[in-house]
C-alpha positions in Angstrom: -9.8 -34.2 -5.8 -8.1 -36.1 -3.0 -8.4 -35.8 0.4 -4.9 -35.1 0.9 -3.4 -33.3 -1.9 0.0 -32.8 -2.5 0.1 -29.0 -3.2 -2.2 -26.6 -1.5 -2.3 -23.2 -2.1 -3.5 -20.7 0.6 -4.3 -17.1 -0.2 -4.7 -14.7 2.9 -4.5 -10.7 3.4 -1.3 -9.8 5.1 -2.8 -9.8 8.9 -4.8 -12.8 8.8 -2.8 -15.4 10.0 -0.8 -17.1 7.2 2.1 -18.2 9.5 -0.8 -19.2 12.4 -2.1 -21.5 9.6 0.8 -23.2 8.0 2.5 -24.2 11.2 -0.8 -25.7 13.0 -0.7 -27.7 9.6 3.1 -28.7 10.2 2.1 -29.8 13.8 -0.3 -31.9 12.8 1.0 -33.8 10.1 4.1 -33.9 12.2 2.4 -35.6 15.2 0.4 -38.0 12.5 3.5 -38.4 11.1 2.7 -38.0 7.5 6.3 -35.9 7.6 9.3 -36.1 9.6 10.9 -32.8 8.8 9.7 -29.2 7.9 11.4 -26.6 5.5 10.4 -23.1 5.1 11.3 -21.1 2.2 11.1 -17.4 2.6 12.2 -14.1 0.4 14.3 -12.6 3.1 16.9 -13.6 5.8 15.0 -11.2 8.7 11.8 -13.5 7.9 14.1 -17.2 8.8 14.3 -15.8 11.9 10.8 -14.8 12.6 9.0 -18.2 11.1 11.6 -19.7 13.7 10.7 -17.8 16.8 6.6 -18.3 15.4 7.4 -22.6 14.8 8.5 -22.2 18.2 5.4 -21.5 19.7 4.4 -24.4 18.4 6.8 -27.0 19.7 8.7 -27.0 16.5 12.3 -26.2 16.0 13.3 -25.3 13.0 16.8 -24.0 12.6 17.2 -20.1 11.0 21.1 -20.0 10.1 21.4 -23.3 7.9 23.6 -22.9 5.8 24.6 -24.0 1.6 28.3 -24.1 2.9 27.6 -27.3 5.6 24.8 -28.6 3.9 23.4 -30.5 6.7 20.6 -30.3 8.9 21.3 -30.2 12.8 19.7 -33.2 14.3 18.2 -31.1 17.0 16.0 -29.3 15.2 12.8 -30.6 13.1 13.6 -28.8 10.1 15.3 -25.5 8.3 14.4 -21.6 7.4 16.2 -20.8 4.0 15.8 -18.3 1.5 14.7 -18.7 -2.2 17.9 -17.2 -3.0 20.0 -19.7 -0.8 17.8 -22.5 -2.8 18.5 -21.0 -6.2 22.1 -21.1 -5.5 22.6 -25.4 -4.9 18.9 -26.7 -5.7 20.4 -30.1 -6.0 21.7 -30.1 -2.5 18.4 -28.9 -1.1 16.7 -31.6 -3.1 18.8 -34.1 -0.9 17.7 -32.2 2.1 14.0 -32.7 1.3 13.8 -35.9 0.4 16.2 -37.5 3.0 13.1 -37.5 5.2 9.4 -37.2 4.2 8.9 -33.3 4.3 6.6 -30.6 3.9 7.8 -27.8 2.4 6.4 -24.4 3.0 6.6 -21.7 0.6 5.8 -18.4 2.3 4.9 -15.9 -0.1 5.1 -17.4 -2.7 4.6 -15.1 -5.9 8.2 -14.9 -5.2 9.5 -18.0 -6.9 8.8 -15.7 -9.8 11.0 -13.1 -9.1 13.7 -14.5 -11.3 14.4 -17.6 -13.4 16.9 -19.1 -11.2 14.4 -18.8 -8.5 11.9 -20.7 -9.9 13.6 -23.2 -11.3 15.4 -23.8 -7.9 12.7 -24.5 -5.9 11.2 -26.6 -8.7 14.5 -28.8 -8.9 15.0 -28.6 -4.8 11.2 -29.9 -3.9 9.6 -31.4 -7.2 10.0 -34.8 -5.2 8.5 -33.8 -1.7 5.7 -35.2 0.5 3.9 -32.2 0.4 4.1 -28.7 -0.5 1.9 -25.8 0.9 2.5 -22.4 -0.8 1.2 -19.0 1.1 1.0 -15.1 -0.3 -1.3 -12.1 0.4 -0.6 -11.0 -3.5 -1.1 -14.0 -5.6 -0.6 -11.6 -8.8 2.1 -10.5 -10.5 2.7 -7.5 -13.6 4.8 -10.2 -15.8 4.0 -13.6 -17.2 6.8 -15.4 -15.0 4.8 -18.7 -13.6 4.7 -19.0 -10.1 6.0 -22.2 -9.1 3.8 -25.0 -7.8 0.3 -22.9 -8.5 -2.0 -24.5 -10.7 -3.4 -22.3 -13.2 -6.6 -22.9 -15.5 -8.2 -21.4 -19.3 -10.2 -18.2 -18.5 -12.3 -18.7 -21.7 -10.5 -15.6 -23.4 -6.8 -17.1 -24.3 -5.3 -16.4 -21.0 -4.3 -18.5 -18.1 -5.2 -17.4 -14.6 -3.6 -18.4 -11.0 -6.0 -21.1 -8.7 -6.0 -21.3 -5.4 -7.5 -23.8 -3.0 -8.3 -20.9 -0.4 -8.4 -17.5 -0.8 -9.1 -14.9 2.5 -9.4 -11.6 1.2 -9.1 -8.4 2.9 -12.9 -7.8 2.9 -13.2 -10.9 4.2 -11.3 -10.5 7.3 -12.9 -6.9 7.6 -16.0 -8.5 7.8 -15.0 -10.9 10.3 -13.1 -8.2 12.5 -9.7 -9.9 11.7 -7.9 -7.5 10.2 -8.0 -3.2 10.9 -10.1 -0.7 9.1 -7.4 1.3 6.6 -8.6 4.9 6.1 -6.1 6.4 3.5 -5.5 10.3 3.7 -4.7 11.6 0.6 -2.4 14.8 0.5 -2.5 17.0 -2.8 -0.8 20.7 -3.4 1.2 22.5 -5.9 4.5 20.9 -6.7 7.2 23.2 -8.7 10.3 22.2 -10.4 13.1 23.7 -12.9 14.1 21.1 -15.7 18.1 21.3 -16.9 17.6 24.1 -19.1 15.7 26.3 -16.4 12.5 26.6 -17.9 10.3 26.2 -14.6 7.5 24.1 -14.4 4.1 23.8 -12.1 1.6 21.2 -11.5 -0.5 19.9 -9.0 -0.8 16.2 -7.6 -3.4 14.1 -8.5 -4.5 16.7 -11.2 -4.7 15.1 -15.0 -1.1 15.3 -16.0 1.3 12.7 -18.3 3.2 10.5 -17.0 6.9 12.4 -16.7 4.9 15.9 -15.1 3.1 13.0 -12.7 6.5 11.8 -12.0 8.2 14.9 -11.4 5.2 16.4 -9.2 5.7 13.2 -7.1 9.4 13.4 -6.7 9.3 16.6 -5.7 6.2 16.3 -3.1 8.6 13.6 -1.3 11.7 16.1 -1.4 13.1 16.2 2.1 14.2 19.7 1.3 10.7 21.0 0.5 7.2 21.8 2.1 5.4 19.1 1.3 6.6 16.2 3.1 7.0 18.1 6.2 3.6 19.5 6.3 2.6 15.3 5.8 4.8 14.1 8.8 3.5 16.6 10.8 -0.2 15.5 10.0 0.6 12.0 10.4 2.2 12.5 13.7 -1.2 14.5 15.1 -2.8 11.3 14.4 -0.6 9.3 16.0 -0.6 11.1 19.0 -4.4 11.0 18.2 -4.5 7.4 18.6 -2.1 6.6 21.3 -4.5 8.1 23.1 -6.6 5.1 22.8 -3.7 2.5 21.6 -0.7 3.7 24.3 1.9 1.7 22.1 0.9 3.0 18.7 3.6 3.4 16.2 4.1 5.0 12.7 6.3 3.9 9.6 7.1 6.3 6.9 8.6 3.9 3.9 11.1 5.6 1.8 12.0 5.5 -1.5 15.8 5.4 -0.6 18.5 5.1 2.6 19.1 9.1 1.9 15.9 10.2 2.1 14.7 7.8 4.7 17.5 9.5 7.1 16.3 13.1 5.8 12.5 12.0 6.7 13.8 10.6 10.0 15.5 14.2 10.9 11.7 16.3 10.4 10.4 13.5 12.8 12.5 14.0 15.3 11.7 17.3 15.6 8.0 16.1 16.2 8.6 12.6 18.1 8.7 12.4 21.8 11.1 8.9 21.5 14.1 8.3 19.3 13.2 7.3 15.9 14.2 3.9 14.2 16.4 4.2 11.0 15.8 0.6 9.2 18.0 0.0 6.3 18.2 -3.3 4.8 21.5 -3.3 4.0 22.8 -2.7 7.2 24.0 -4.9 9.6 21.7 -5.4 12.5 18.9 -4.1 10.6 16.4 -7.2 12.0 17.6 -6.4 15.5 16.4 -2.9 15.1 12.8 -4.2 13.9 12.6 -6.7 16.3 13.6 -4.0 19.2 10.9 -1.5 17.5 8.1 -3.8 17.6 8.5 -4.8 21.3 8.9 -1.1 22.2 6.8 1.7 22.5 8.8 4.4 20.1 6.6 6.6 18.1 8.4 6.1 14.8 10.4 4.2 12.2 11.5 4.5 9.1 12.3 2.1 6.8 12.8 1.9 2.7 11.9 -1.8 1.3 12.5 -4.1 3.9 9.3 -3.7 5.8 7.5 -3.8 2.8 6.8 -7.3 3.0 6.5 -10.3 5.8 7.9 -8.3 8.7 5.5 -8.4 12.1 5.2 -5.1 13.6 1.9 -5.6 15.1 2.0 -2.3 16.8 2.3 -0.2 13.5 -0.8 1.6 13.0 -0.1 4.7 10.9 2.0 4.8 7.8 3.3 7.2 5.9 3.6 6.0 2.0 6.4 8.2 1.1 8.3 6.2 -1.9 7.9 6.0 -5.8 7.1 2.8 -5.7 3.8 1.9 -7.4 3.1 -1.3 -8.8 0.0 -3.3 -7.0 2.1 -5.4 -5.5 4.4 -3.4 -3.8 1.5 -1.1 -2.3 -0.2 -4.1 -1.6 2.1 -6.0 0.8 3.4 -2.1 2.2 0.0 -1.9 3.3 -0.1 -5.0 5.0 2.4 -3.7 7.2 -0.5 -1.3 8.9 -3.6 -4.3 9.0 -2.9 -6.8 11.9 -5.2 -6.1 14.4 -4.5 -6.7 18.4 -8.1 -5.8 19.7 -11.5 -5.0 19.1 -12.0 -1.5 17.4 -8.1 -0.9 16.4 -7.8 1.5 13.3 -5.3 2.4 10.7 -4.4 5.3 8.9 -2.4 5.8 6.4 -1.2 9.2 4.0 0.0 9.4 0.8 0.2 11.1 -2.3 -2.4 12.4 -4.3 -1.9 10.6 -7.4 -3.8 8.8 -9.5 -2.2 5.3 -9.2 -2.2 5.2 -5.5 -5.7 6.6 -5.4 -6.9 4.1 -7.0 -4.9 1.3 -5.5 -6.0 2.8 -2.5 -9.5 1.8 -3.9 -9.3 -1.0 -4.5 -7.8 -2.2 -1.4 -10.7 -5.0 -0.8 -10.5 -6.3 -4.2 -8.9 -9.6 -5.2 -6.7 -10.0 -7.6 -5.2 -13.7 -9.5 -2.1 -14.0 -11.3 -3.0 -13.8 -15.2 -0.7 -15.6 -17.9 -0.9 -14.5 -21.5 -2.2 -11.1 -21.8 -1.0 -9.3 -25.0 0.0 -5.7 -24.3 -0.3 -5.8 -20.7 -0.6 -2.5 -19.7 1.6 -0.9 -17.1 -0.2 -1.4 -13.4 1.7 1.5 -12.1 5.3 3.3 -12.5 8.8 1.5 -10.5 11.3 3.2 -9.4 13.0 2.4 -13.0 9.9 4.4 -15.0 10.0 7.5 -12.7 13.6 8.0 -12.9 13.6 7.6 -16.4 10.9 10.1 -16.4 12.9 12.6 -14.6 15.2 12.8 -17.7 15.0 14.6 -21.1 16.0 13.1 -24.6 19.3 13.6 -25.3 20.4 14.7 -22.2 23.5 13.2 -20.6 23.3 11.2 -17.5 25.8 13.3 -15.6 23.4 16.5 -15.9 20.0 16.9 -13.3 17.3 16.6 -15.2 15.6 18.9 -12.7 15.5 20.8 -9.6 12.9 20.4 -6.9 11.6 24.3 -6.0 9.0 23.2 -3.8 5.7 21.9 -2.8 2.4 22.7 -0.4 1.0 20.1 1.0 -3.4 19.9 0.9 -5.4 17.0 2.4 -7.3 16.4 -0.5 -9.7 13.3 0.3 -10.1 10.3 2.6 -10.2 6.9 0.8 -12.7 4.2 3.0 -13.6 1.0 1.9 -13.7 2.3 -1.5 -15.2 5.5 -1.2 -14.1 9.3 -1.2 -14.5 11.3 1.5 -14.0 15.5 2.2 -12.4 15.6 -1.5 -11.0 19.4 -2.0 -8.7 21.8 -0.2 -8.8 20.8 3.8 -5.5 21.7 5.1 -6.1 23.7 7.7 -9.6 23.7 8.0 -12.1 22.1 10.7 -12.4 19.4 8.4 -8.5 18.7 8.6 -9.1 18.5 12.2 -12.2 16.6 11.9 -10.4 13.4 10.3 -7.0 13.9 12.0 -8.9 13.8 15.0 -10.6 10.5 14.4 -11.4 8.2 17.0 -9.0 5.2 17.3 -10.8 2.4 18.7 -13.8 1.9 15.7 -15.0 -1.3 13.9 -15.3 -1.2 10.4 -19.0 0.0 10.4 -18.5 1.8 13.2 -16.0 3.9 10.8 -17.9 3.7 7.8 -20.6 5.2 9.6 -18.5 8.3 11.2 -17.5 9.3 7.8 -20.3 9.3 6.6 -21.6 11.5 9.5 -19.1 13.7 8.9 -19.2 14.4 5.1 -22.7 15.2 5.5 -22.0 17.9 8.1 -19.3 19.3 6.3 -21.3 19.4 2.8 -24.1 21.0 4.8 -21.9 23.1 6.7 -19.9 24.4 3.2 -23.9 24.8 1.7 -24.8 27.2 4.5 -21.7 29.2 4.5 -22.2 29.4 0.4 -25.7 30.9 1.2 -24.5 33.3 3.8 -22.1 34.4 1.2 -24.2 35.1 -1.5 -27.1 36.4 0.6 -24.2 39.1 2.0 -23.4 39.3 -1.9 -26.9 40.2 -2.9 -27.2 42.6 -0.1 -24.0 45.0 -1.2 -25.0 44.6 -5.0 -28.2 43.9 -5.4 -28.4 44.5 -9.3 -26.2 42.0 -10.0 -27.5 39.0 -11.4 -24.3 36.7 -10.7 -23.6 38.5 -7.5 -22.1 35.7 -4.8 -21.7 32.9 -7.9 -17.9 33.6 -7.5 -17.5 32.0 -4.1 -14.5 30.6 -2.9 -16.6 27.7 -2.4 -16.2 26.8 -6.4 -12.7 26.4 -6.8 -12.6 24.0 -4.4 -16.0 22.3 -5.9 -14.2 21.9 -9.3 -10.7 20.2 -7.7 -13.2 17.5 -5.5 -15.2 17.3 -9.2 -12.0 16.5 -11.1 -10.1 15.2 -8.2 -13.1 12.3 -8.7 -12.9 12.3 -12.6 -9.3 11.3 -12.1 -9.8 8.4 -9.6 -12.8 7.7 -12.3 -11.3 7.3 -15.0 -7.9 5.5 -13.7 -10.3 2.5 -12.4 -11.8 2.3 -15.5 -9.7 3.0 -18.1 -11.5 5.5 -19.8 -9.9 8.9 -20.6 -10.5 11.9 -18.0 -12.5 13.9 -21.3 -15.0 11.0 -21.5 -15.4 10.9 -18.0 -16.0 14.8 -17.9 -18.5 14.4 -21.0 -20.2 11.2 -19.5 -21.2 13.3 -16.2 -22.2 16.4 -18.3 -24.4 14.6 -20.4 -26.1 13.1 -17.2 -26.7 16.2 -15.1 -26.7 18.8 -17.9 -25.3 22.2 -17.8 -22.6 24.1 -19.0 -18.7 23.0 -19.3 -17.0 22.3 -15.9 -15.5 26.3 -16.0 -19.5 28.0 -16.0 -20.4 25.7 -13.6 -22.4 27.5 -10.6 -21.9 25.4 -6.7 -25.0 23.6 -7.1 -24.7 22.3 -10.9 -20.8 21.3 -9.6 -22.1 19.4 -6.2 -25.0 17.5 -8.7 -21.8 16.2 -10.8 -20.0 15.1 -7.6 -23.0 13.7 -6.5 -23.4 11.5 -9.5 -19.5 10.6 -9.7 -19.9 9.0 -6.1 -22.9 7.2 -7.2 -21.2 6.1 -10.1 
């Protein structure tokens, strides 16, 4: 391998200093003068003008508003901000641009040169013939088999072709090294009802086994504006902001929406919480980057956003989140996440709430796991459902676009479990219980140990807490009929025993693939006993046991 390569692909968690990186790089190879000039490409304008105020820092100008239409580079600066999409447009011109001079071209996020054709065969026109290229992304995967640009991919063995790096900084890895914050996700269940178009009524709850359209349709109608369930969810989320301002003064929250109307609906609830105005960011609106840039150097409790802080935009201060979009794909979750990860100080948390459903549960899981970009895979399987899926889902064959396809009756809101560092935590029916209060209450300043450690304090009081209150139940039982064999069996305690048990099949069976039945079989088989619905407490907790083993 040389020394110096050409290409270099760098692979770093949203949070660990991807920007920090590529401009020392540019700064030294400026002063050693192996380049003259520096480009950075980037997916959105708001992000020219924040690798421009960063290269600053650094004693390099680079200049934000170039532009196709002049084509050249002001001799005042070192270099240029442009967008993939301004490349795509005249790749020939920027081609000129980047070989005029010897340059090094960075490529921030990278995964995006896939995005669409044009794209990619832009920036391959525009910089095939540069002195060096370094590429950056926190998600070097995509769900397609559109090649990324400039990344080197190798045989797996099995057929397939699969996305190299030259260094790769996972999440776990900067957990471990106390770069980046501790995520705890709080996941929010509940009974969602809707009426489809010939008003036949429907009722389901989230993160329950369902089929894709109920899933879709439970979902849309948790993140209704107009019902209980997103509400109830602000509200929570807004405890535990106030909870962690307490330690963190300049705390903020982000709720991402799935659209500019709800994401002005969502903003209305929480300003009937907030103490401060609360940001509206729309990307389609002018002076939308003003409006981040003014959030993240204030102190206001909330914004709330749709796609545009999904990805690359610094709000360092953002430290709970509230997921409330359709959006699903690994990707998207993954870089929406990243939003809530960069870490100020010692001890600085995150929390984030979202739906109960099984694709974001697991996601939500398998936050600390790396993922490559995989060519070739026949009947790739969907990773999660878009926008697209769920609103297709929310039709019925045959029925005419101009007709709803249903009508949102309503939804209650449960905390149903905490996700940490891949585990499940208080899984069943919390809302409004100690145990609500126990995890909205959690401290804010804790390391990643330090918060593995409190959870696991915590579920153990609360199992042992739930055991005695069983036992004080039956024993009360016994007492008023003593004859009865199955007196104090029929505790409340067991409905919620079988939603944790098949709240945990679920996220089971979505990470490996296996249907919820074998799941259910796989765990009977192992701790014996009768079908999930003759279950007593005990014979339930033994197959919850086993499932957070497993």
């Amino acid at each position: 391998m040389e020394s110096k390569p050409k290409d270099f692909l760098a692979v770093a968690t949203p949070g660990a200093g991807k920007t920090t990186f590529a401009l020392t790089v540019a700064s030294e190879i400026l002063a050693n003068r192996t380049v003259d000039r520096i480009i950075v490409v980037v997916p959105t304008e708001h992000l020219k003008v924040q690798w421009a105020e960063a290269a600053a820092h650094f004693g390099i100008s680079l200049d934000p508003n170039f532009s196709n239409s002049s084509g050249v580079v002001n001799p005042q600066y070192q270099g240029i901000c442009v967008t993939y999409a301004q490349v795509a447009m005249h790749p020939y011109k920027h081609h000129a641009i980047s070989t005029a001079r010897r340059s090094l071209v960075i490529l921030d996020e990278i995964h995006h040169g896939g995005d669409a054709r044009s794209w990619g065969d832009g920036i391959r026109t525009a910089y095939e013939d540069v002195e060096r290229r370094l590429a950056l992304t926190g998600t070097p995967f995509r769900s397609d088999d559109s090649a990324i640009p400039f990344v080197r991919y190798i045989e797996d063995g099995e057929g397939h072709l699969v996305s190299q790096s030259d260094h790769t900084y996972g999440y776990s890895d900067a957990l471990r090294d106390g770069v980046v914050r501790p995520v705890v996700f709080l996941a929010y269940s509940g009974e969602a009802r809707w009426r489809d178009s010939a008003g036949e009524e429907y009722a389901a709850r989230l993160g329950d086994p369902l089929n894709p359209e109920q899933t879709a349709r439970a979902w849309k109608t948790a993140l209704d504006p107009k019902g209980e369930w997103i509400p109830a969810v602000l509200q929570a989320a807004h405890i535990r902001l106030k909870q962690l301002r307490e330690s963190i003064p300049d705390a903020g929250g982000l709720v991402i929406a799935t659209d500019k109307t709800t994401a002005r609906a969502y903003a209305r609830i929480l300003g009937r919480l907030s103490t401060t105005p609360v940001a509206v960011i729309l990307s389609d609106e002018e002076g939308a980057s003003e409006r981040i840039a003014s959030f993240s150097q204030g102190t206001e409790e909330w914004m709330v956003a749709v796609r545009m802080v999904s990805e690359g935009v610094d709000v360092p201060r953002l430290a709970v989140g509230v997921y409330a979009t359709s959006a699903s794909t690994p990707l998207f979750f993954a870089q929406a996440i990243g939003r809530f990860v960069r870490k100020r100080k010692a001890g600085e948390t995150a929390s984030v709430f979202l739906p109960s459903v099984p694709v974001l549960l697991d996601l939500a899981a398998k936050l600390e796991t790396s993922r490559d970009h995989v060519l070739g895979k026949p009947d790739r399987p969907k990773e999660g459902w878009d926008d697209e899926l769920l609103a297709e889902a929310n039709k019925v064959k045959n029925e005419k676009d101009d007709l709803p396809a249903y009508e949102a009756l309503g939804a209650e809101a449960e905390l149903d479990s905490l996700i940490y560092d891949g585990s499940t935590y208080g899984t069943g029916a919390l809302t409004g219980s100690a145990e609500e209060a126990d995890y909205l209450g959690l401290p804010g300043l804790l390391d990643a140990e330090q918060m593995r450690a409190l959870l696991r304090q915590r579920q153990a009081e609360q199992v042992e807490a739930r055991a005695a209150e069983e036992k004080k139940r039956k024993e009360e039982a016994a007492s008023t009929e003593p004859h009865n064999p199955r007196a104090g069996l029929a505790s409340d305690e067991i409905p919620k025993l079988r939603k944790e048990l098949n709240a945990l099949v679920s996220i089971t069976a979505s990470r490996t693939g296996r249907p919820h039945g074998a799941v259910h079989t796989e765990v009977r088989n192992a701790c014996g006993g009768p079908p999930t619905a003759l279950c007593t407490a005990e014979q339930l907790r033994d197959r919850i046991a086993y499932l957070r083993k497993w």
